[in-house]
N, C-alpha and C positions, 0 to 999 in steps of 0.2 A: 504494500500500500504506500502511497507516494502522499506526502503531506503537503496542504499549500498554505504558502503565505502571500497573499495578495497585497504587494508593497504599495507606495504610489506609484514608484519606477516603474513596476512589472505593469500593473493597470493602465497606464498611457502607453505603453508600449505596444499591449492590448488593443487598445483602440486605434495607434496609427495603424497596425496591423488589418484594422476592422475600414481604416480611412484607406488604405493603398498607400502608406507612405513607409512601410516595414515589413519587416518578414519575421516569421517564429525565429527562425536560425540564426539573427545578428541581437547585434546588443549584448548586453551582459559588461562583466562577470556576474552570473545569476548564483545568487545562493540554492538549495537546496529548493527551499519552499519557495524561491522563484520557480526555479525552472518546474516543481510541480505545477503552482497556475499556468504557466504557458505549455506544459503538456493536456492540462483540461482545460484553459479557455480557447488556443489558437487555432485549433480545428473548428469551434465557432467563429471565430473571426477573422479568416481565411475567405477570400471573395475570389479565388482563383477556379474552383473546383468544381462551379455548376450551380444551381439552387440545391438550399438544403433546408430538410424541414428535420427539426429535432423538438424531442416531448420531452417536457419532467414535470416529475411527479414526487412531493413529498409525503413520506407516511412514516409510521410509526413498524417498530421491532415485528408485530403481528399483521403488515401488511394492510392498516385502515389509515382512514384519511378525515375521519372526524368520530364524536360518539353517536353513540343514538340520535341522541339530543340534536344533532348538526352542529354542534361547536370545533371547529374547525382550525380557530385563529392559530394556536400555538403547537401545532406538529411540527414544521419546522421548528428548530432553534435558532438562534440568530443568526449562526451562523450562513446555517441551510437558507434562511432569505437573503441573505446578502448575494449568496450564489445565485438563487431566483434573478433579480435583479441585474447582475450582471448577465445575466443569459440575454436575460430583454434590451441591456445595451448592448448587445453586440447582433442581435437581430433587426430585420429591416418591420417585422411586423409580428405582433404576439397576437393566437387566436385562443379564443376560448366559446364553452357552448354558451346558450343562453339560460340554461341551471345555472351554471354557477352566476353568470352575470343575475340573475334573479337574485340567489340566495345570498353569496355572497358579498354585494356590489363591489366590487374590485374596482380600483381606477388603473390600473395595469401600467402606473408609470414608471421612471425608474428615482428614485429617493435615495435608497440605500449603500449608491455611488453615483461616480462621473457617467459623463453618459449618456448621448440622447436616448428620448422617446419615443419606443418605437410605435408603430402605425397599430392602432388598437382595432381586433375585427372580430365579430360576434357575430356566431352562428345559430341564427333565428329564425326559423323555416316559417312559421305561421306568423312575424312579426307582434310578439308576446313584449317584448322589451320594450319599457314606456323611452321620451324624448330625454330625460331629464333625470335619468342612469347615470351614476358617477363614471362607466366606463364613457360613455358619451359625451365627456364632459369639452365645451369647446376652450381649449386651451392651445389654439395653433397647433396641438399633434393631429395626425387623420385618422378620422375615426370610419370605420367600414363596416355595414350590416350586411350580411348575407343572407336574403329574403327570397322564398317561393311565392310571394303575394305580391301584393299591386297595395303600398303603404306609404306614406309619405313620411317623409324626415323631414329635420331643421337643413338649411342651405350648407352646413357645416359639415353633415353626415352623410357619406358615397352609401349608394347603396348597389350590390349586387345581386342581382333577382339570375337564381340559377331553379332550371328546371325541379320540383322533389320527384322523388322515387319512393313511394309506400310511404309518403310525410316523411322523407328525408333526403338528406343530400348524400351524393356517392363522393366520399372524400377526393377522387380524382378530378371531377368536375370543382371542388373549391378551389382547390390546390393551382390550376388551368386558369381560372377565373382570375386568382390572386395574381397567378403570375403575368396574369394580361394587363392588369393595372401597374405593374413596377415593382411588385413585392415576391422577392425573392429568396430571402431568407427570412424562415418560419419560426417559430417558437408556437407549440400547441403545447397549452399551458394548462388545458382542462376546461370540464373534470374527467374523472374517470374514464367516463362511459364517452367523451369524445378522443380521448389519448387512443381508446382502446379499439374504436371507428378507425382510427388512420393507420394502427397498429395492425390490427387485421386484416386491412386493404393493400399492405405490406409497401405505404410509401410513408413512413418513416426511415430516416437515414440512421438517427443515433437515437435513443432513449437514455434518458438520466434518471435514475431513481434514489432521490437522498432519504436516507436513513436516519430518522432521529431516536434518541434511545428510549423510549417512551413504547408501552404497553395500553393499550386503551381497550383490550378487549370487543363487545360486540360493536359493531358500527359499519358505516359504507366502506368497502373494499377499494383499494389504491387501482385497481384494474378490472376491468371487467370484462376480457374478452369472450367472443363469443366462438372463438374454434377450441373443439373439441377431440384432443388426441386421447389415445386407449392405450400407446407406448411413450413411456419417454425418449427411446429414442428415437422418434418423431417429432419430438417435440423443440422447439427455436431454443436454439444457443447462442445467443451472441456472443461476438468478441469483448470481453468486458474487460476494462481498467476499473483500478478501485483507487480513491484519491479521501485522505483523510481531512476534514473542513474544519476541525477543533469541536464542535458541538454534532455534527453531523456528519456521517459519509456515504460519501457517491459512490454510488455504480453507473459507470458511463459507459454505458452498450452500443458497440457499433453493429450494422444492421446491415450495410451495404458495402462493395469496394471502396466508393468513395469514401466512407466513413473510413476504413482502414485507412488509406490516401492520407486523409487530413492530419493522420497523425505523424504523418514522416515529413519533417520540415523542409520546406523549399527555400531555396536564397530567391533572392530577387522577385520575388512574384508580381508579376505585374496585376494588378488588380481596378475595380470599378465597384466604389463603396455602391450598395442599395438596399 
């Protein structure tokens, strides 16, 4: 397990990485827990490789993501949001369904470091989600609905009306959509039951799943997909790295070659932030 310390150095280095003006491989001398953040954040921040869409999900020791009750706030430790957070700085747009934008109101911005905001998009099929949503909030980020109806927004709010399939969207079709407007690298941020849509549609690149040490017993499940194997060995392996965060640790599962890719540093990359 590889520890990080996310310095200030290491974190701007991060983001020119993220701007096109660096690459994983120069800079330094990196301490230890340098060079772990730039082993777990530069394959995010990496704009050479293609679109990439990457899920995380924080849960607890038994695999849940809040109690019965729905109380949710503190599964992550601080730590583990802080990592949240830098995920969404170095993505071009974070998506989540419209459960959680219901239950949770999330403003999905980034606080907890440097770092723009990325482009906020909520996946709303029946347009359930009122005007005046904290994710909706008009603060000059973009804010993007993806709707199967005929609903009007404020002039602030894009809205993308993509065909439903059975009251739902086929994760390919958002994915297309998104990328049609300029958003290219993803962050599907939740909850569950949308991480586990794009999971089983098999166009996630990397999944991260942070670990806090915390027990909650019965409550909603951190995943919930819906394929069904009889052997394990059938069943999805990814390539996982495991990265200690002081409060919390990652499994960072690559999913594709690129994912493998992003982990082996290039000099010179030439890149085009989005």
């Amino acid at each position: 397990m590889q520890n990080v310390e996310v310095t200030p150095r290491v974190w701007d280095h991060l983001l020119a990485i993220r701007a096109g003006t660096a690459c994983a491989c120069c800079g330094g001398p990196w301490s230890a827990g340098e060079r772990g953040a730039l082993d777990l954040y530069g394959p995010l921040a990496r704009r050479d490789l293609g679109p990439v869409v990457v899920a995380q999900i924080g849960q607890s020791l038994d695999g849940r993501i809040a109690t019965v009750s729905g109380d949710a706030a503190d599964v992550s430790g601080p730590d583990g949001l802080a990592h949240l957070h830098r995920i969404r700085a170095l993505m071009s747009g974070v998506v989540i369904g419209v459960g959680t934008a219901l239950h949770d109101n999330p403003r999905l911005t980034v606080r907890l470091c440097d770092g723009p905001n990325p482009a906020r998009i909520v996946i709303d099929p029946k347009a359930r989600l009122s005007d005046d949503a904290p994710v909706l909030h008009d603060d000059g980020t973009r804010c993007i609905v993806v709707q199967g109806v005929d609903h009007p927004r404020p002039s602030h709010v894009e809205v993308l009306k993509l065909p439903l399939v059975d009251d739902k969207f086929q994760p390919e079709a958002i994915l297309q959509g998104l990328r049609g407007i300029g958003l290219q690298h993803l962050l599907i941020e939740g909850g569950g039951i949308t991480i586990a849509g794009f999971l089983d549609a098999g166009h996630l690149c990397r999944l991260q799943v942070a670990i806090a040490p915390l027990v909650i017993g019965n409550g909603p499940a951190a995943l919930t997909s819906t394929i069904q194997q009889t052997r394990l060995a059938d069943c999805l392996r990814p390539e996982t790295r495991v990265f200690g965060l002081g409060s919390d640790v990652v499994f960072d599962c690559g999913l594709t070659s690129a994912a493998r890719d992003a982990t082996v540093p290039k000099h010179g990359v030439p890149v085009t932030a989005s």
